[in-house]
C-alpha positions as CSV (number, residue, x, y, z in Angstrom):
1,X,-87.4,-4.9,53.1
2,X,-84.0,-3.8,54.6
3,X,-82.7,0.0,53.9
4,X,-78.9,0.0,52.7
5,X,-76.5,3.0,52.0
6,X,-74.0,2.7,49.3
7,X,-70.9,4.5,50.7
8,X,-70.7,6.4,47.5
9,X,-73.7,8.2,48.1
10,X,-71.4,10.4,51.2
11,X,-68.4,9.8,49.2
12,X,-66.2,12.7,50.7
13,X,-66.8,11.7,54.0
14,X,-64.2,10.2,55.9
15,X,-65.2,5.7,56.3
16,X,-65.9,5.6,59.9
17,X,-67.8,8.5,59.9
18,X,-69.7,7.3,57.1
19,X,-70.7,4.2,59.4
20,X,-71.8,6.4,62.3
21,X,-74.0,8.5,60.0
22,X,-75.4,5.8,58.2
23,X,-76.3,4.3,61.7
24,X,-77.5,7.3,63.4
25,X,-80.1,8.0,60.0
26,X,-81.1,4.1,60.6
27,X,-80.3,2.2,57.8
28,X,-80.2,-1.4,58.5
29,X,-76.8,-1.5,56.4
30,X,-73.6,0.1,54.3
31,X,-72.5,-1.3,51.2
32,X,-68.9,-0.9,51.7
33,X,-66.1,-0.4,49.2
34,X,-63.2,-2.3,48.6
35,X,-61.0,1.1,47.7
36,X,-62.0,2.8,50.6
37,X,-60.7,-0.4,53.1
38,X,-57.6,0.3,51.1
39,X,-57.2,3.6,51.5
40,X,-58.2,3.8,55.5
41,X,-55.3,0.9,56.1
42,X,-53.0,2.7,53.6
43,X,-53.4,5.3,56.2
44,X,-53.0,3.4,59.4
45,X,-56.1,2.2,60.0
46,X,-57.1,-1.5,61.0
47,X,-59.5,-3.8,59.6
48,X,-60.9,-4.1,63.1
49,X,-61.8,-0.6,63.3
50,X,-64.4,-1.0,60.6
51,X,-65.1,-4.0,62.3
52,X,-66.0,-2.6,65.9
53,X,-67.9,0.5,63.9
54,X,-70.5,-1.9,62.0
55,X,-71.2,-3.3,65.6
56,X,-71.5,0.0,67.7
57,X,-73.9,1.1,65.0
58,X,-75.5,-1.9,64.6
59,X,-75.1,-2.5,60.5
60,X,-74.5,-4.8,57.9
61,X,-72.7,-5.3,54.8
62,X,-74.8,-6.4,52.5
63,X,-72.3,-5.9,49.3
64,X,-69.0,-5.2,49.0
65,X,-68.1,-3.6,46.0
66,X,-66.3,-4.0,43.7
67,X,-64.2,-6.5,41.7
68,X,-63.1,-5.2,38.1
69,X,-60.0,-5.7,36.1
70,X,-61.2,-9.7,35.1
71,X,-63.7,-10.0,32.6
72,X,-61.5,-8.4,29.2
73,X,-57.4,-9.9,30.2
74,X,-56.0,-13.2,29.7
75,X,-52.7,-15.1,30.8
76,X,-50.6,-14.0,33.3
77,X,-53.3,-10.6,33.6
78,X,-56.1,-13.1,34.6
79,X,-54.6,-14.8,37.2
80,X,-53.2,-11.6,38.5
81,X,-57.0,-10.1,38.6
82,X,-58.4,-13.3,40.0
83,X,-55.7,-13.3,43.1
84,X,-56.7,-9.7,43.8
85,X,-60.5,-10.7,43.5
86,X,-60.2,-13.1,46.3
87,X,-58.1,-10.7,48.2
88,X,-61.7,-8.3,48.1
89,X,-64.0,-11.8,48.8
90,X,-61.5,-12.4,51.8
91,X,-61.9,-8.7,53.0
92,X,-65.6,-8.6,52.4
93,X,-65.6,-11.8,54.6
94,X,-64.5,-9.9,57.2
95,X,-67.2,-8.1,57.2
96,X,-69.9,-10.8,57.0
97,X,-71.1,-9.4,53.5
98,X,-72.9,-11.8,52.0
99,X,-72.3,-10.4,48.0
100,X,-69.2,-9.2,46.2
101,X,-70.3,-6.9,43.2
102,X,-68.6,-8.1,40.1
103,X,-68.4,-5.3,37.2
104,X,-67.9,-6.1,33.4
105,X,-65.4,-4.3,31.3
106,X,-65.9,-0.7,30.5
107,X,-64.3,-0.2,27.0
108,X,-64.5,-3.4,25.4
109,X,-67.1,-4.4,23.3
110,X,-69.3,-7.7,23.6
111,X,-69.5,-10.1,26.6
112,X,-69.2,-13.4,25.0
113,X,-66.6,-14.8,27.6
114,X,-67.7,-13.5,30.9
115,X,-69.5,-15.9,31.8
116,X,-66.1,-18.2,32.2
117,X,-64.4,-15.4,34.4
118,X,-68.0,-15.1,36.1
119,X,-67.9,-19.0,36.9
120,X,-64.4,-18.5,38.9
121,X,-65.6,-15.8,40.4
122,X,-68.6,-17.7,41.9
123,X,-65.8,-20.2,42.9
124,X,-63.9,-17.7,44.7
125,X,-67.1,-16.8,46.5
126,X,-67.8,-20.4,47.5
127,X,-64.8,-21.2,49.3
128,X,-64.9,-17.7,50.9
129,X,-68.7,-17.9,51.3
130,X,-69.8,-14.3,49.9
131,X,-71.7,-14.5,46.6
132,X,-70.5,-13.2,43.1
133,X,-73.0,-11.0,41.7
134,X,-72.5,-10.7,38.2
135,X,-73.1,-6.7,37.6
136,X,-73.9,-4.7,34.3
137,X,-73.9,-1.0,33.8
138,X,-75.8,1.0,31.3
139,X,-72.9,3.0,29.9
140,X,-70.0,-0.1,29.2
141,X,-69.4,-1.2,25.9
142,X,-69.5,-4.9,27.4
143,X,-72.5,-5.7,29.4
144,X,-75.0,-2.8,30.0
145,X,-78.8,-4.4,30.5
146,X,-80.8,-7.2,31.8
147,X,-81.7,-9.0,29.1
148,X,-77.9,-9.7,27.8
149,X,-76.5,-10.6,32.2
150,X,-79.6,-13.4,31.9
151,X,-77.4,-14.9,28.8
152,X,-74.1,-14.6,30.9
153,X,-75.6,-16.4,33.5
154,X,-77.6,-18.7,31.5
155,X,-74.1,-19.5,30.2
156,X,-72.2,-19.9,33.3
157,X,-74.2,-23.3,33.7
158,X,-73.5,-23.6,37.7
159,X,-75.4,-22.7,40.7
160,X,-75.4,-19.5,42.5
161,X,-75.7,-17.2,39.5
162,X,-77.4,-13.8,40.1
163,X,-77.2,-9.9,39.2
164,X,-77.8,-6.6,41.1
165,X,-81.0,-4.8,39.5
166,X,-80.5,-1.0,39.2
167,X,-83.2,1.4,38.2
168,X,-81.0,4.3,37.4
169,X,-79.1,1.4,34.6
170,X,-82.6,-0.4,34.3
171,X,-84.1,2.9,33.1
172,X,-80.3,4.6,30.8
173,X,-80.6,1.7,28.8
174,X,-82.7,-1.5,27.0
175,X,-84.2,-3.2,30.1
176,X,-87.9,-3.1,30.6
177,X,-90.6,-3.8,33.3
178,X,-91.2,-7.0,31.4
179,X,-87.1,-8.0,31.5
180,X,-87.5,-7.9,35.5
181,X,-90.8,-10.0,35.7
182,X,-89.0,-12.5,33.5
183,X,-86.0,-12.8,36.0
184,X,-86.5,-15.6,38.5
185,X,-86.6,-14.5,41.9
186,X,-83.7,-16.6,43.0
187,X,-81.8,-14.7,40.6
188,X,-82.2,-11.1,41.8
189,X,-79.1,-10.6,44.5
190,X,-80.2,-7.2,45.7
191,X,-81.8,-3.8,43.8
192,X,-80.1,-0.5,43.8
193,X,-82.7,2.7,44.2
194,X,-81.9,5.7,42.5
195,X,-83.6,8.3,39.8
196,X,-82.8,10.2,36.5
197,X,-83.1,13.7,35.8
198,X,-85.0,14.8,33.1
199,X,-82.2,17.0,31.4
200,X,-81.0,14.5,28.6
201,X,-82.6,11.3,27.3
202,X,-81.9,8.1,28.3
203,X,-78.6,6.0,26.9
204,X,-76.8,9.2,27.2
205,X,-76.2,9.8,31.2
206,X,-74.0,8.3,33.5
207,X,-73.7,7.7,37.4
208,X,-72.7,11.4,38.0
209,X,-76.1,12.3,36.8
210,X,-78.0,9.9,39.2
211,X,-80.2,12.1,41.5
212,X,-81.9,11.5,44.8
213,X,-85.0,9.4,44.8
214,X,-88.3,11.4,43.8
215,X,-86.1,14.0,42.1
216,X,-86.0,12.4,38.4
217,X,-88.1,10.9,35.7
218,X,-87.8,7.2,36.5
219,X,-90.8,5.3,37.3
220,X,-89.8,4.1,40.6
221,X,-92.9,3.1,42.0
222,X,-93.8,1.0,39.2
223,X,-90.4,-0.9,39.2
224,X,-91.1,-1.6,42.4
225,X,-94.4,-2.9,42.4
226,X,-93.0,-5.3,40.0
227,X,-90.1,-6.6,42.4
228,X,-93.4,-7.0,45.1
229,X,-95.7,-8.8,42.8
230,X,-92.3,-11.5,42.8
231,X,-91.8,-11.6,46.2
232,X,-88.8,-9.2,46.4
233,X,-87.7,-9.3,50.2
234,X,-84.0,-8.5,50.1
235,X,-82.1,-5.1,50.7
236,X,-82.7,-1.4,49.1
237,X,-80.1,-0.1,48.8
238,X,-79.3,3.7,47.8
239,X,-76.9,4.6,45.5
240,X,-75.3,7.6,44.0
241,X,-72.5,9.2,42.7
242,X,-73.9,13.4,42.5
243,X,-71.9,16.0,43.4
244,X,-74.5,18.7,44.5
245,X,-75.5,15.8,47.6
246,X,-71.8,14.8,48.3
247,X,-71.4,19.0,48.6
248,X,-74.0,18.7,51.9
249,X,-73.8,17.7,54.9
250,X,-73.9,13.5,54.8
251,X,-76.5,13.4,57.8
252,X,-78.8,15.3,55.7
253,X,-78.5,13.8,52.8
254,X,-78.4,10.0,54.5
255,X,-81.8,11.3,56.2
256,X,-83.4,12.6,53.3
257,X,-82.2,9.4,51.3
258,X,-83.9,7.2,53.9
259,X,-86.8,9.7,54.3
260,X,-87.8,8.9,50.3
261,X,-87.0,4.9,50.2
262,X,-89.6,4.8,53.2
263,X,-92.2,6.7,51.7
264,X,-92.1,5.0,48.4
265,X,-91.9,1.6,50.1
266,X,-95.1,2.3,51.9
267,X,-96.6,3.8,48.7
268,X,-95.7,0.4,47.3
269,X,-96.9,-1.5,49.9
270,X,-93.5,-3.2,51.4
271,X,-93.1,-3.6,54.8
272,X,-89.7,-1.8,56.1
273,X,-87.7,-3.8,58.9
274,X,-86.8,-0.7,61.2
């Protein structure tokens, strides 16, 4: 197992700074995103400065996040969403990420069409060679659990389809243990680690109530004795979007992060690449 740092769990702090503290705190890798490329060259920054920081700390990107905007538009909209997304597949290929996160609609109900958009996606990702990951959250009206992103895929009838597992989404809505032994292996891009607090049931939080491995309710260690028992291999990556931990200093909370993911690997029985 590789350890991975989703940007968004140090959100305040500056991108480059990010790197160098995901680095120093020895994560194997950053999940970058797409806005925050934006945003550094909006403010004179160059792509190559991200660039030379990945390889003075020695990390990959293994997902870029995120493309939205293409799963509930049509017409002129669609093409429009699917010229930015391969802008972001480009950029991420810049970066030698291997995955682009793809994200469903928030509002609109259902998600009997994605699985077209989801095809061109994977299209875009073949002639730019990262992989579209076809995403679902546990609080979007459109696709929001396991069990209904193994239809999408099953529809999109090509090779290459595959979703991020989450246990913070796993856990706020309808998936189960038995929905992740029944995904094939080959369909399982990457798993995002993260935990619930107890405070209100699940179906009724969202990301801003994720909390720091060990700290919530989710049964993390039995999740991930169920990703071993498949052969699980790939990147852990920690995600989270809470206030109190983007309110501290980023090397504590990116050593504390890494801290728990190791101990409840070991607990597991996965062996860490460090």
């Amino acid at each position: 197992m590789r350890l991975s740092l989703n940007a968004s769990t140090i959100k305040p702090t500056p991108l480059l700074e990010k790197i160098r503290v995901t680095g120093e705190a020895g994560y194997k890798g950053i999940e970058l995103w797409a806005v925050e490329i934006y945003e550094y060259i909006g403010r004179g920054g160059e792509v190559r400065d991200v660039e030379l920081a990945l390889e003075d700390h020695g990390l990959e990107v293994p997902a870029f996040i995120a493309v939205r905007g293409w799963g509930d538009v049509s017409g002129l909209d669609y093409k429009v969403a699917m010229e930015e997304a391969r802008r972001r597949f480009e950029l991420a290929a810049r970066f030698n990420a291997s995955l682009m996160i793809c994200t469903p609609p928030v509002a609109q109900p259902g998600f009997d069409q994605l699985h077209e958009g989801y095809r061109d996606l994977l299209q875009i990702g073949r002639e730019t060679g990262v992989q579209a990951v076809m995403e679902y959250i546990s609080f979007f009206k459109s696709l929001n659990n396991l069990p209904d992103t193994v239809t999408v895929l099953d529809r999109t009838g090509t090779d290459g389809c595959v979703t991020i597992l989450d246990a913070f989404h796993n856990w706020n809505n309808k998936t189960t243990l038995e929905d992740i032994r029944s995904i094939p292996l080959e369909r399982i891009s990457h798993y995002h680690i993260n935990d619930a607090p107890q405070e209100l049931p699940s179906g009724e939080q969202n990301d801003s109530h994720r909390v720091m491995v060990g700290d919530g309710i989710i049964d993390l260690k039995t999740e991930l004795t169920v990703l071993k028992e498949k052969g699980y291999d790939k990147w852990l990556s920690l995600e989270l979007f809470n206030a109190e931990w983007w309110a501290k200093d980023p090397a504590e909370t990116a050593k504390v992060g890494i801290e728990r993911m190791q101990a409840i690997c070991e607990e597991v029985g996965f062996e860490v690449d460090h």
